[in-house]
ChimeraX commands (.cxc) that place a marker at each C-alpha (Angstrom):
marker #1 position -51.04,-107.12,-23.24 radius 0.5
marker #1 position -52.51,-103.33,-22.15 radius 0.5
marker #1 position -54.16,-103.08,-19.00 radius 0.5
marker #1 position -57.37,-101.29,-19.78 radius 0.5
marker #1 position -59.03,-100.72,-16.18 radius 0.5
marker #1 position -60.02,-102.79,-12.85 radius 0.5
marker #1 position -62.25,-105.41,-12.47 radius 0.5
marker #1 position -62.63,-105.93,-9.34 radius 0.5
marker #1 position -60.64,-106.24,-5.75 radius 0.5
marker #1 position -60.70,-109.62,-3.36 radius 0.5
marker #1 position -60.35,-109.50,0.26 radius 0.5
marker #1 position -59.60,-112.38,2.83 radius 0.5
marker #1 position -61.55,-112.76,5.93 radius 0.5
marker #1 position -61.85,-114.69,8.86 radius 0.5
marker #1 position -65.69,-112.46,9.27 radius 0.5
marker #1 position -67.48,-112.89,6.52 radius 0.5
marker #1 position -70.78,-111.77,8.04 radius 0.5
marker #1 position -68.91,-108.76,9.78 radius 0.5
marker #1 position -67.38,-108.00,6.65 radius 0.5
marker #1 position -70.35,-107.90,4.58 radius 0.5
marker #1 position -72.02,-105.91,7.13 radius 0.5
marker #1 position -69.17,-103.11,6.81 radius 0.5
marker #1 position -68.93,-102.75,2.81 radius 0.5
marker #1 position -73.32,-103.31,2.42 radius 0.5
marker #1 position -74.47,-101.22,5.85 radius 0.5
marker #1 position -71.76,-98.84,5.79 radius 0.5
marker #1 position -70.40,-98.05,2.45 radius 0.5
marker #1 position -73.07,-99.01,0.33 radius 0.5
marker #1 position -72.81,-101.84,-1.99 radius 0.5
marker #1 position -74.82,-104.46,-2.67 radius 0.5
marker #1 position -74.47,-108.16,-2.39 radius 0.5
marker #1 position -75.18,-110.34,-5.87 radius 0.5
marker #1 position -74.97,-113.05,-8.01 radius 0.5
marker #1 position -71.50,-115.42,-7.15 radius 0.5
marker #1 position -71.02,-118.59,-8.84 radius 0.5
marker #1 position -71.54,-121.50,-7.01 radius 0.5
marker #1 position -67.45,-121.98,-5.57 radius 0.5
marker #1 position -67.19,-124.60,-2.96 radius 0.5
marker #1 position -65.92,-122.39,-0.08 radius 0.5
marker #1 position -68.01,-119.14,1.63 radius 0.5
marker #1 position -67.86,-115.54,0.37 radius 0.5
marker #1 position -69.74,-112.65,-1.47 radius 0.5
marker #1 position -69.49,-110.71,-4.45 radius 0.5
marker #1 position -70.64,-107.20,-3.78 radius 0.5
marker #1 position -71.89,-104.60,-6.33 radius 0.5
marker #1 position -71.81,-101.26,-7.65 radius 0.5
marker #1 position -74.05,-100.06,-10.23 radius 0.5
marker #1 position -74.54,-103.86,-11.20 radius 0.5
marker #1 position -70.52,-104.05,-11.41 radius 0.5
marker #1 position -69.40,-106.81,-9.02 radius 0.5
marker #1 position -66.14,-104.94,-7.88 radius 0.5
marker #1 position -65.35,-106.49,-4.53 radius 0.5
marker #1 position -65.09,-110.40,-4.16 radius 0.5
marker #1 position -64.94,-111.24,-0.35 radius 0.5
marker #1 position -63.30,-114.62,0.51 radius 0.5
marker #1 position -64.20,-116.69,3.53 radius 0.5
marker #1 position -63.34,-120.03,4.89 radius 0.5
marker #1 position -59.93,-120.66,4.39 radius 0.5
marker #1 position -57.18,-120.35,6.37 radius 0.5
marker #1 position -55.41,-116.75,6.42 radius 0.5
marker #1 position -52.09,-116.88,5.01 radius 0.5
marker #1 position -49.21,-116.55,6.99 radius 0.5
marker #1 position -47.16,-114.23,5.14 radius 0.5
marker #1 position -49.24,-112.06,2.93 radius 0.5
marker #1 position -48.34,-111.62,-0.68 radius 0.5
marker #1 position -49.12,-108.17,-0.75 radius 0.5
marker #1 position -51.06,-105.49,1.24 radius 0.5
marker #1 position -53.66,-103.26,0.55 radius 0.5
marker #1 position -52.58,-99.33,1.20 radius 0.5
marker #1 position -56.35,-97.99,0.67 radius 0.5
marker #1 position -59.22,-98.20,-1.48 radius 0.5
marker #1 position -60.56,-95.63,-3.39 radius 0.5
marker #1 position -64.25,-95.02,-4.09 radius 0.5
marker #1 position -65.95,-92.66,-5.80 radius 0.5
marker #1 position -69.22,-91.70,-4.07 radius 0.5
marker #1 position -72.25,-89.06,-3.67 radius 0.5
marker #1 position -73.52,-87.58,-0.44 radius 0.5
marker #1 position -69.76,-87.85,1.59 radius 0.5
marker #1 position -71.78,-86.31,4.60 radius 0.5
marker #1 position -73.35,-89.65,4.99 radius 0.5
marker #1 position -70.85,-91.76,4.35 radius 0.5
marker #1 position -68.56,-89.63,6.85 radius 0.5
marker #1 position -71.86,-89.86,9.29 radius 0.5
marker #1 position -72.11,-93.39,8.84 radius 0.5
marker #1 position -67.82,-94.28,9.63 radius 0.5
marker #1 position -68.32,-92.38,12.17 radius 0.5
marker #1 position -71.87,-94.47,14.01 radius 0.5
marker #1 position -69.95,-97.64,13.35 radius 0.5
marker #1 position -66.59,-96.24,15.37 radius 0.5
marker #1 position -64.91,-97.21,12.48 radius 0.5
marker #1 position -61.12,-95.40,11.95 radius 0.5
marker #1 position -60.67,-93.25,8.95 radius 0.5
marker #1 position -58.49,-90.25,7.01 radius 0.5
marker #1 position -60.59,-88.08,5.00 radius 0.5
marker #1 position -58.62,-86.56,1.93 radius 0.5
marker #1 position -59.97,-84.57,-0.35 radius 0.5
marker #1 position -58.50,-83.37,-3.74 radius 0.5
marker #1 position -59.93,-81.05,-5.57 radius 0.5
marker #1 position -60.41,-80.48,-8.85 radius 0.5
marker #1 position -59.72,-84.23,-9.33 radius 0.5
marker link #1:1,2 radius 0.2
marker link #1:2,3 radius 0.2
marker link #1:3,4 radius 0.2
marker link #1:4,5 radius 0.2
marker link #1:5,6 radius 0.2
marker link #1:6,7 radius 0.2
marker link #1:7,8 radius 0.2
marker link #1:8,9 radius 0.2
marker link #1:9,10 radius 0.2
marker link #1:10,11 radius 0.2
marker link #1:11,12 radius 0.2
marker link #1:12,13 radius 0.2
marker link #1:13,14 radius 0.2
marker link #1:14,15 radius 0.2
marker link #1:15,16 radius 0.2
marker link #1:16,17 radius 0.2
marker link #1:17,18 radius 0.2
marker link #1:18,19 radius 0.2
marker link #1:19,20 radius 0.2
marker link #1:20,21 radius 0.2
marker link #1:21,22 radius 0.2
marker link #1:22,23 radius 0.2
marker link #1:23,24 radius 0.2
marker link #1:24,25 radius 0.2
marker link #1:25,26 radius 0.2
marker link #1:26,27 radius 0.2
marker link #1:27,28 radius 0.2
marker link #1:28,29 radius 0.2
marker link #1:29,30 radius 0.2
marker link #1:30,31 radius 0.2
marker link #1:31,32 radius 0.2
marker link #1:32,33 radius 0.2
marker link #1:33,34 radius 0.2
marker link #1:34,35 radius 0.2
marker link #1:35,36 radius 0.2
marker link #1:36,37 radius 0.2
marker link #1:37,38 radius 0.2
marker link #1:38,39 radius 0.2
marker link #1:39,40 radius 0.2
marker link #1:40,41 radius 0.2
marker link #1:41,42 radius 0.2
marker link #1:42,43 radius 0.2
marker link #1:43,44 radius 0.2
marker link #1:44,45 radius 0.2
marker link #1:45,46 radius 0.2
marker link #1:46,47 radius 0.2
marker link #1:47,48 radius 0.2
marker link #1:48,49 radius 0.2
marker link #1:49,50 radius 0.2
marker link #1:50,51 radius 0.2
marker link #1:51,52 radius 0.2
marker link #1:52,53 radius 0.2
marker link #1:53,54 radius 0.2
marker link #1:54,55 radius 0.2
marker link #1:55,56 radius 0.2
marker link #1:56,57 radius 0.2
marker link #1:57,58 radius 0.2
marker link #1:58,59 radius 0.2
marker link #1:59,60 radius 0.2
marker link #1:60,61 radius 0.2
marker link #1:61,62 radius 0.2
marker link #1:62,63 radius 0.2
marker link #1:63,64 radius 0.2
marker link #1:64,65 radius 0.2
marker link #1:65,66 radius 0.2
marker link #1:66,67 radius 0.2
marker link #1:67,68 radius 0.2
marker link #1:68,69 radius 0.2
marker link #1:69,70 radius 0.2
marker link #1:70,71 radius 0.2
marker link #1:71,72 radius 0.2
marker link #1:72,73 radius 0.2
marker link #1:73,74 radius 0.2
marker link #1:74,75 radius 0.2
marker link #1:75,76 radius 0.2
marker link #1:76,77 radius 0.2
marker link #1:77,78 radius 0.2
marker link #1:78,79 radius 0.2
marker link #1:79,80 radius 0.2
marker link #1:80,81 radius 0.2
marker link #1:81,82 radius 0.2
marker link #1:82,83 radius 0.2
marker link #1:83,84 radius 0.2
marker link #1:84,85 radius 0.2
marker link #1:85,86 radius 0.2
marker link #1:86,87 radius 0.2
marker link #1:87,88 radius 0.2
marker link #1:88,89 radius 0.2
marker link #1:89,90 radius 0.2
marker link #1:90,91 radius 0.2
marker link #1:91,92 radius 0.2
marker link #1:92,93 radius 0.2
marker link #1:93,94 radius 0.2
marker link #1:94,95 radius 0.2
marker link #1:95,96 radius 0.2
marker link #1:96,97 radius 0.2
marker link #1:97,98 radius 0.2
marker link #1:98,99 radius 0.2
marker link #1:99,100 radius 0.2
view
């Protein structure tokens, strides 16, 4: 088997309300359709791609099996984006490649 690309990314919380409120309000995405699963969470969208799966409502794990470094997104307007980090006090490194 080949990997041919992403699907998506899944991140615990013990927030799920906060957490929605920092990937929809701040960066952008949209919350959409999730199958009905018997515990709390969101799937959240870009350009109709459900890419980040949000998990609530279970207990956080006491060793982790692996950590996230970063995520990567590509986006339009980075003044905005920057603007909007920067309203919600919210910690970041801005690196920028270019021709990339």
């Amino acid at each position: 088997m080949a990997i041919d690309g992403m699907n998506h990314f899944t991140v615990l919380t013990n927030d799920l309300d906060k957490s929605k409120a920092f990937y929809i309000d701040v960066l952008g995405l949209t919350e959409g359709y999730r199958p009905p699963f018997a515990f709390p969470g969101a799937w959240l969208y870009c350009n109709e791609q459900p890419i980040l799966h949000i998990m609530a409502g279970r207990p956080m794990p006491n060793e982790a099996c692996g950590v996230i470094d970063h995520m990567a997104f590509s986006a339009s307007n980075l003044e905005s984006v920057v603007d909007a980090l920067n309203h919600n006090d919210i910690e970041f490194e801005l690196r920028r490649l270019e021709d990339v």
